[in-house]
C-alpha positions in Angstrom: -92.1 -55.5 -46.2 -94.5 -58.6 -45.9 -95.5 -59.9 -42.7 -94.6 -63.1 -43.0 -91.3 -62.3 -44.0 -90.4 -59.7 -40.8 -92.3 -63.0 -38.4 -89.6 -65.6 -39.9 -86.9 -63.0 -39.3 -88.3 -61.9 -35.7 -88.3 -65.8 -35.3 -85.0 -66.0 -36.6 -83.9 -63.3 -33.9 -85.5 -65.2 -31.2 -83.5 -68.2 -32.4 -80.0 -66.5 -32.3 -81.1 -64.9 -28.7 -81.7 -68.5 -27.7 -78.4 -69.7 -29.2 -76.4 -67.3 -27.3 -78.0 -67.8 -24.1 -77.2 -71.3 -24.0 -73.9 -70.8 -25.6 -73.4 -68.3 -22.3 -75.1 -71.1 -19.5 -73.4 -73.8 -20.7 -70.2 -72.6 -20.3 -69.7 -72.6 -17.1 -70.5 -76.6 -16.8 -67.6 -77.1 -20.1 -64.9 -75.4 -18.5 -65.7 -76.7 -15.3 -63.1 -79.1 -14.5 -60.6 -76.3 -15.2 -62.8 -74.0 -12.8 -62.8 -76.5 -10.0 -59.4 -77.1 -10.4 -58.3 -73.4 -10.3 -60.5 -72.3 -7.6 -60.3 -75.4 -5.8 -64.1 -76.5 -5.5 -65.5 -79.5 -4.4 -68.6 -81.3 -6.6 -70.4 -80.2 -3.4 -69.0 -76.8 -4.2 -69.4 -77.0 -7.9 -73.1 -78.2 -7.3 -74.1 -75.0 -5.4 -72.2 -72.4 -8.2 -74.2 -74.0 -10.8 -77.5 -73.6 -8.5 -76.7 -70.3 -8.0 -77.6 -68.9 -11.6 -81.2 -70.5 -10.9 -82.0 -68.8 -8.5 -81.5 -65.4 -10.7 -82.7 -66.7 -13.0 -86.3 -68.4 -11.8 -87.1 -65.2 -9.6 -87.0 -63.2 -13.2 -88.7 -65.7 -15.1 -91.9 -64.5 -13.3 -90.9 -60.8 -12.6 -89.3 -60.8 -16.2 -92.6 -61.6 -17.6 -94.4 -59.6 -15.5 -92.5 -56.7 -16.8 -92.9 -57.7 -20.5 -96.6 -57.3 -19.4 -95.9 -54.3 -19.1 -93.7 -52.6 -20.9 -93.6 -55.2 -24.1 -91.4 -58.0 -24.8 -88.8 -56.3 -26.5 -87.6 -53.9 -24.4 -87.3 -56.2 -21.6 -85.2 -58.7 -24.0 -82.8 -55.8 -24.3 -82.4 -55.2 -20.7 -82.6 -58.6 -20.4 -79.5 -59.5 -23.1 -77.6 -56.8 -21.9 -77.6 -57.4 -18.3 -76.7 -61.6 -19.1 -73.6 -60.4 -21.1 -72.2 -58.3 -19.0 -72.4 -60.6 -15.9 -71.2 -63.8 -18.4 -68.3 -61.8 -19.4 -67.5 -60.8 -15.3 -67.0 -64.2 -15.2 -63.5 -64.3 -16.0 -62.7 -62.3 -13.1 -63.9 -64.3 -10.2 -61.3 -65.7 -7.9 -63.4 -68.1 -5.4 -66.5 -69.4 -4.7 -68.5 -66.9 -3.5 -67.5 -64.4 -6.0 -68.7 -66.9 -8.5 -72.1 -67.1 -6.8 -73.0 -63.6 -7.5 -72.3 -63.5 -10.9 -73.8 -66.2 -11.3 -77.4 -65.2 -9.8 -77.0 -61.8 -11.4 -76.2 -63.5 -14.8 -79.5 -65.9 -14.3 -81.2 -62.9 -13.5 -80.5 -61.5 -16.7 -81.9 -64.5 -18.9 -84.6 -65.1 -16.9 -87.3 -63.4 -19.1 -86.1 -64.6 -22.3 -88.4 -67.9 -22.7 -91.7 -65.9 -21.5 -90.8 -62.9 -23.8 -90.0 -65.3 -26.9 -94.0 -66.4 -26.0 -95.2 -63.3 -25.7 -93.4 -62.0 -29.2 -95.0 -65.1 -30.6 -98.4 -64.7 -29.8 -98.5 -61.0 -30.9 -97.2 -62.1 -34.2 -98.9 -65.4 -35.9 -102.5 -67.2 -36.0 -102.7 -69.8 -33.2 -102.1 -72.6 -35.5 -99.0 -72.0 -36.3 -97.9 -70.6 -32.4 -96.3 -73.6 -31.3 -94.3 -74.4 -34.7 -93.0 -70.7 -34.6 -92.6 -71.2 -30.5 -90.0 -74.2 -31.3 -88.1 -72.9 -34.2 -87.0 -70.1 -31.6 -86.4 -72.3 -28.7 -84.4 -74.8 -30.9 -81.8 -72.4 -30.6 -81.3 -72.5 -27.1 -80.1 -76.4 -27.8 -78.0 -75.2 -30.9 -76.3 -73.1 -28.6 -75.6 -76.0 -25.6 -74.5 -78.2 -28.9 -71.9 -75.7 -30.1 -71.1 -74.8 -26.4 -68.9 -78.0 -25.9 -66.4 -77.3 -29.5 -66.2 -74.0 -28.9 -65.8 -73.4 -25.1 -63.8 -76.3 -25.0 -61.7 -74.8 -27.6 -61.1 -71.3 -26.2 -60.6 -72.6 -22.8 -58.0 -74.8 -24.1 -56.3 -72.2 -26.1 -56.6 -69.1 -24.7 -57.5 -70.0 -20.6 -61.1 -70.6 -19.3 -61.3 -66.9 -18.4 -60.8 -65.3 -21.7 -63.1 -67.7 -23.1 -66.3 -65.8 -21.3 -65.0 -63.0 -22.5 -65.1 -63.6 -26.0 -68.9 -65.3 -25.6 -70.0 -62.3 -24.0 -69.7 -60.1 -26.8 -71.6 -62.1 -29.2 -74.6 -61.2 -26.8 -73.8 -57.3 -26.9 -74.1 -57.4 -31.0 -77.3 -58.9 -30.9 -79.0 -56.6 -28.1 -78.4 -53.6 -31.1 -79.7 -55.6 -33.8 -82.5 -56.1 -31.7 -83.0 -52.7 -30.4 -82.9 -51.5 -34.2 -84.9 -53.6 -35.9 -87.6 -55.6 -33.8 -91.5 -54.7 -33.3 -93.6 -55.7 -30.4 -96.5 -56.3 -32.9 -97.5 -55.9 -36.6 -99.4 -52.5 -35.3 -96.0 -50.9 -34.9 -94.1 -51.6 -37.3 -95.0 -48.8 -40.1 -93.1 -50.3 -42.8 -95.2 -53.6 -42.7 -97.1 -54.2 -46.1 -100.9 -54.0 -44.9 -104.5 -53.0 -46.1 -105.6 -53.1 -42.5 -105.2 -50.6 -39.4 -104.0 -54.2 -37.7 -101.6 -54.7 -39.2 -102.1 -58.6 -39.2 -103.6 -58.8 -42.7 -102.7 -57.4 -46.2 -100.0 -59.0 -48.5 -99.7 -62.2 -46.8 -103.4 -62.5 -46.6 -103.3 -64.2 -43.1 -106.1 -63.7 -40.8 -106.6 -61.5 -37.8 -104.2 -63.0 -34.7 -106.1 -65.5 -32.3 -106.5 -64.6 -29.0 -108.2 -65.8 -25.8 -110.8 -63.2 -24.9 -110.1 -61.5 -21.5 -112.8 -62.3 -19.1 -111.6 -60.0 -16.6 -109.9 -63.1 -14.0 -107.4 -61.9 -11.4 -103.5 -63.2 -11.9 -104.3 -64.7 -8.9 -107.0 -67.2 -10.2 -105.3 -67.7 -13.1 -102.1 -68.7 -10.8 -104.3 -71.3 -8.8 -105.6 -72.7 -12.0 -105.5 -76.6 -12.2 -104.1 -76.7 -15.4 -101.6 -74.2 -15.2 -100.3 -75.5 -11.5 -100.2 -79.4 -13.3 -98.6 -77.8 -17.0 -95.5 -76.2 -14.2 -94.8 -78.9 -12.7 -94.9 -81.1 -15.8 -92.5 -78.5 -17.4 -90.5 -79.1 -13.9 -90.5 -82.3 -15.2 -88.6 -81.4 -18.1 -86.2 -78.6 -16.6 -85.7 -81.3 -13.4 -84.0 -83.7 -16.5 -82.6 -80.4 -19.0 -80.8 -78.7 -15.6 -79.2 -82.0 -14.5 -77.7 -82.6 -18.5 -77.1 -79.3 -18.7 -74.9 -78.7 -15.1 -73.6 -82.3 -15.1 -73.2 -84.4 -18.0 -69.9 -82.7 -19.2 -68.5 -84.0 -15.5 -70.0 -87.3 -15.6 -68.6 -87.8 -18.9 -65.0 -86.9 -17.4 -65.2 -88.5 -13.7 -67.2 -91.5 -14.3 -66.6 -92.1 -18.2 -62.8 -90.7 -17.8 -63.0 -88.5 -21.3 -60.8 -85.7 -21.6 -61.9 -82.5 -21.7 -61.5 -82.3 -25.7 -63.6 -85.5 -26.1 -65.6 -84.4 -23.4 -66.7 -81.3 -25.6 -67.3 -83.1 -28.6 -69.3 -86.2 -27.0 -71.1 -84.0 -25.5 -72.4 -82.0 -28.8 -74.5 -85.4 -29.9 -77.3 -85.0 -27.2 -77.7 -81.3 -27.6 -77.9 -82.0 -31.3 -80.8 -84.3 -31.1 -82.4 -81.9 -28.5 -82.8 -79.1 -31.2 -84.2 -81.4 -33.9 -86.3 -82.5 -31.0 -87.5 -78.6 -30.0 -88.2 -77.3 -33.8 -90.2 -80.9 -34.1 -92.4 -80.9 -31.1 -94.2 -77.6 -32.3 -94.9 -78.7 -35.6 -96.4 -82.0 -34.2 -98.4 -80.4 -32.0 -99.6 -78.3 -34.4 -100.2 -80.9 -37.0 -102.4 -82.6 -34.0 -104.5 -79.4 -33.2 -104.8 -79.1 -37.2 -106.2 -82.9 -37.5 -108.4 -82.7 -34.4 -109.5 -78.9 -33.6 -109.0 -79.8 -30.0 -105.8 -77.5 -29.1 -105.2 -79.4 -25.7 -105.3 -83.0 -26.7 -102.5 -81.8 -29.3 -100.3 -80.2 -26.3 -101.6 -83.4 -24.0 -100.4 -86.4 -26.1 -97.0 -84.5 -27.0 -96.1 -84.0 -23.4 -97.3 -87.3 -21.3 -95.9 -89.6 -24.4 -92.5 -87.7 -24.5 -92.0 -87.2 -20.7 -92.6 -90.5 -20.2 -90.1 -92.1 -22.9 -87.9 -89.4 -21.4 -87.9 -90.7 -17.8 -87.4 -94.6 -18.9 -84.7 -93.8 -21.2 -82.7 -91.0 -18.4 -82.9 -93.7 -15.9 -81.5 -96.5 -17.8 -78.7 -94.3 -19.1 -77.0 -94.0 -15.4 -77.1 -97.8 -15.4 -75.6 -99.1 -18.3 -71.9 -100.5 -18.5 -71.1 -98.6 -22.0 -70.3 -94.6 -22.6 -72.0 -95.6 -26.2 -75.1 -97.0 -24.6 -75.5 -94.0 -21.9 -74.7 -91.5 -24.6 -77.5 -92.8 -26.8 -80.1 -92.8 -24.1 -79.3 -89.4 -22.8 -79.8 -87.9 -27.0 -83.2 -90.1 -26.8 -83.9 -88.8 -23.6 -82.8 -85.0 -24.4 -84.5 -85.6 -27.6 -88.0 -86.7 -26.0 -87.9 -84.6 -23.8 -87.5 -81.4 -26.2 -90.2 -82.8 -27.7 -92.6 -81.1 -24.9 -90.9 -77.9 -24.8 -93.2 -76.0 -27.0 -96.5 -78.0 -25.6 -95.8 -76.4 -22.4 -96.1 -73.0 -23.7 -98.4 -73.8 -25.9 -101.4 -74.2 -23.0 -100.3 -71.0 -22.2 -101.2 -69.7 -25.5 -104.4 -71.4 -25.9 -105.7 -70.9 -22.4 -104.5 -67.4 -21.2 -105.4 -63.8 -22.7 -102.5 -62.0 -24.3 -102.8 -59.3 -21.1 -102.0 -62.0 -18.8 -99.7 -64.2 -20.6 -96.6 -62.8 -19.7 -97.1 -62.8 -15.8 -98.8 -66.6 -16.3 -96.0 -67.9 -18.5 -93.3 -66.2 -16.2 -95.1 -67.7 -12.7 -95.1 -71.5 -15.1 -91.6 -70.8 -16.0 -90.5 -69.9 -12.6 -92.1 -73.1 -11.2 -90.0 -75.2 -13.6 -86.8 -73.7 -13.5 -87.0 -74.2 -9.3 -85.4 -77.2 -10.9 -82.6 -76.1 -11.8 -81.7 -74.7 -8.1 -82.2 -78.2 -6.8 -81.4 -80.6 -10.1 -77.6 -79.6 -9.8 -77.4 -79.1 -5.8 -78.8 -82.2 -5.3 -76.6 -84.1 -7.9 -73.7 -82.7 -6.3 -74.9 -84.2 -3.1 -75.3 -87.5 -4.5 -72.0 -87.7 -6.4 -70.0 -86.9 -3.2 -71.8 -89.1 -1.5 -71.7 -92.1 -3.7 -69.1 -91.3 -5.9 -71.1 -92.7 -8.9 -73.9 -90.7 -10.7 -76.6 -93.8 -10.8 -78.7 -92.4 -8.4 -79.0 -89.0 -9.8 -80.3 -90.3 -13.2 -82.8 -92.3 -11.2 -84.0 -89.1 -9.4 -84.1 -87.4 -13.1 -86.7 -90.2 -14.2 -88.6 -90.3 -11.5 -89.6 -86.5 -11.6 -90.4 -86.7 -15.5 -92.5 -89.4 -14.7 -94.6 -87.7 -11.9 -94.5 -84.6 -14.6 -96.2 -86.4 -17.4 -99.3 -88.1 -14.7 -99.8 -84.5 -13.7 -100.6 -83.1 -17.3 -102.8 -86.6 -18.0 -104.9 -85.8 -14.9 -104.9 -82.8 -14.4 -104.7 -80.2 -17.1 -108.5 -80.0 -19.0 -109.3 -77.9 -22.1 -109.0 -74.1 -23.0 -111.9 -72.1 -23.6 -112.1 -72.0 -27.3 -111.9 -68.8 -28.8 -115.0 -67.8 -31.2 -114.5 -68.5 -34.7 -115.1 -65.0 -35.8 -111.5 -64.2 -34.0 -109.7 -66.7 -35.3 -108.1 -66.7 -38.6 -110.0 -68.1 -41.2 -107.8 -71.9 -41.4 -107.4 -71.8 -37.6 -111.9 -71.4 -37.7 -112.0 -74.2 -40.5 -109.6 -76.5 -38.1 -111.9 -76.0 -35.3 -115.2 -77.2 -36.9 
């Protein structure tokens, strides 16, 4: 089997992994005016269950990656899977509040390391030119899977009960942990039935060049943790999850309280932002790629993707609590949604250009635990706000302020990777570079 064929379809994989997860996290915020009505919670209440899964879920982020360090990226993506499907399908059995909470944090827990261990996967697998298109083709499926959440959820919730509805998503999570399990590589190295005519592994039929990576100058996590650039690149991806976490938890009940949608237009209004967020994912790594291609200068390409995007982002999310019509706020929330996916796979791609493949995992994990802090307070604190305004202008306000701060911080802040030698790189990533 060619390489480049068993990549696309490890890709592919990632894709479908991101899908589901989003199809599993987003349900909870479809189905939750049933929820809150059944279990009689407050949007106090409601705030703090859909907190609860970050804080699961940004603890692993770090440890998740830290583990994938370890013991490779995919057998931590089966743990990972496994333990995210079981605790999305316990769901369904909750009766209150706090029996909701600790599925919840269990069930964030679970996804955690998906994001660092799609990077990780990534980087053992294609030249650095192409890291960040292959980056967002995966994590475009996370907003396929928040798009299809709304129809689908919506649906089963409607017809067979909120409850069963987990259920059924659950297993969809369960069939891909064996697929994965069966047929997935860490690298090309492993995989014996990969075409090659090189102990690599990384060359041979596809005639592709040996992987790029950063050369490991021996650093401590810890230095690389207190790095300028990686401290300003978390918070600017804060930035982002401050905004996704906010859309993600409270859109569907902003549609309904404020907008007064049902919950069957609800789902399918709701399906137009996440839409434009995965065209805006799989494009954001190509541009940036087609920027690194044009200039050889890897962190201007990340750079100009992230402080233009975030800062469209930020004017358009807090204009969108402001305006008078659902079709004006529901086309600045796809602009914003689409924007800001647009940065997504910048984020990850300083990681890749900056950070030696023995470190990447814990790096990426500690930047993705910085930015999903956001989604502990980005809900909570909307919650708040709602009760105590009983309108949601101020929470989209908050949302643009953060982005904003998020794309100054990246401008100012993050400087350029140590290069790697062209004799490393692959042989159009060296020709890019001159």
């Amino acid at each position: 089997m060619k390489l480049k064929s068993i990549r696309w379809f490890i890709v592919f994989m990632l894709f479908v992994a991101g899908a589901i997860s989003y199809l599993d996290r987003a349900a909870l915020s479809v189905a939750a005016p049933l929820i809150a009505k059944d279990l009689h919670l407050t949007p106090a209440e409601l705030g703090i269950v859909f907190s609860a899964f970050f804080v699961g879920y940004s603890l692993f982020c770090f440890i998740g990656g830290y583990a994938a360090d370890k013991f490779g990226a995919k057998r931590v993506l089966v743990a990972s899977m496994s333990l995210w499907s079981v605790f999305c399908g316990l769901t369904a059995v909750t009766f209150g509040m706090g029996s909701l909470i600790v599925v919840r944090v269990i069930f964030g827990a679970g996804e955690g390391p998906y994001a660092t261990c799609t990077n990780k996967m990534i980087s053992g697998w294609f030249e650095r030119d192409k890291q960040a298109s292959a980056v967002g083709y995966a994590n475009a499926g996370q907003q396929f899977g928040g798009a299809v959440a709304g129809p689908i959820v919506g649906m089963l919730a409607l017809s067979v009960g909120w409850r069963a509805s987990f259920v059924a998503i659950a297993a969809l999570g369960i069939a891909w942990v064996v697929l994965w399990a069966l047929l997935v590589k860490d690298r090309p190295q492993e995989a014996a039935w990969l075409n090659t005519t090189r102990p690599d592994g990384v060359t041979g039929s596809t005639g592709a060049g040996q992987i790029a990576t950063v050369e490991d100058d021996g650093r401590s996590l810890g230095t690389w943790l207190r790095s300028a650039s990686i401290l300003a690149t978390a918070f600017a991806f804060f930035g982002y999850a401050y905004i996704l976490y906010f859309f993600l938890s409270w859109f569907p009940s902003y549609l309904t309280m404020e907008r007064h949608l049902s919950l069957q237009s609800m789902s399918f209004v709701n399906v137009i932002p996440w839409a434009c967020g995965a065209v805006g994912i799989a494009l954001g790594g190509v541009t940036s790629d087609v920027i690194y291609r044009m200039t050889g200068n890897a962190v201007l390409s990340r750079k100009v993707v992230i402080v233009t995007s975030l800062l469209i982002s930020a004017a358009c999310v807090a204009l969108a609590g402001q305006v008078s019509t659902l079709a004006l706020a529901v086309t600045l929330m796809a602009t914003t949604v689409f924007f800001m996916n647009l940065t997504l796979s910048a984020y990850w791609g300083i990681i890749l250009d900056t950070v030696p493949q023995s470190r990447m995992g814990s790096v990426g994990g500690f930047m993705h635990l910085i930015a999903n802090t956001a989604g502990i307070l980005a809900p909570a604190a909307t919650g708040f706000l709602v009760q105590a305004t009983n309108v949601f202008a101020s929470a989209f306000l908050l949302s643009g302020a953060i982005a904003l701060l998020g794309a100054l911080a990246v401008a100012f802040f993050v400087r350029g990777p140590r290069e790697v030698h062209a004799d490393r790189m692959t042989p159009n990533v060296a020709a890019s570079a001159r």
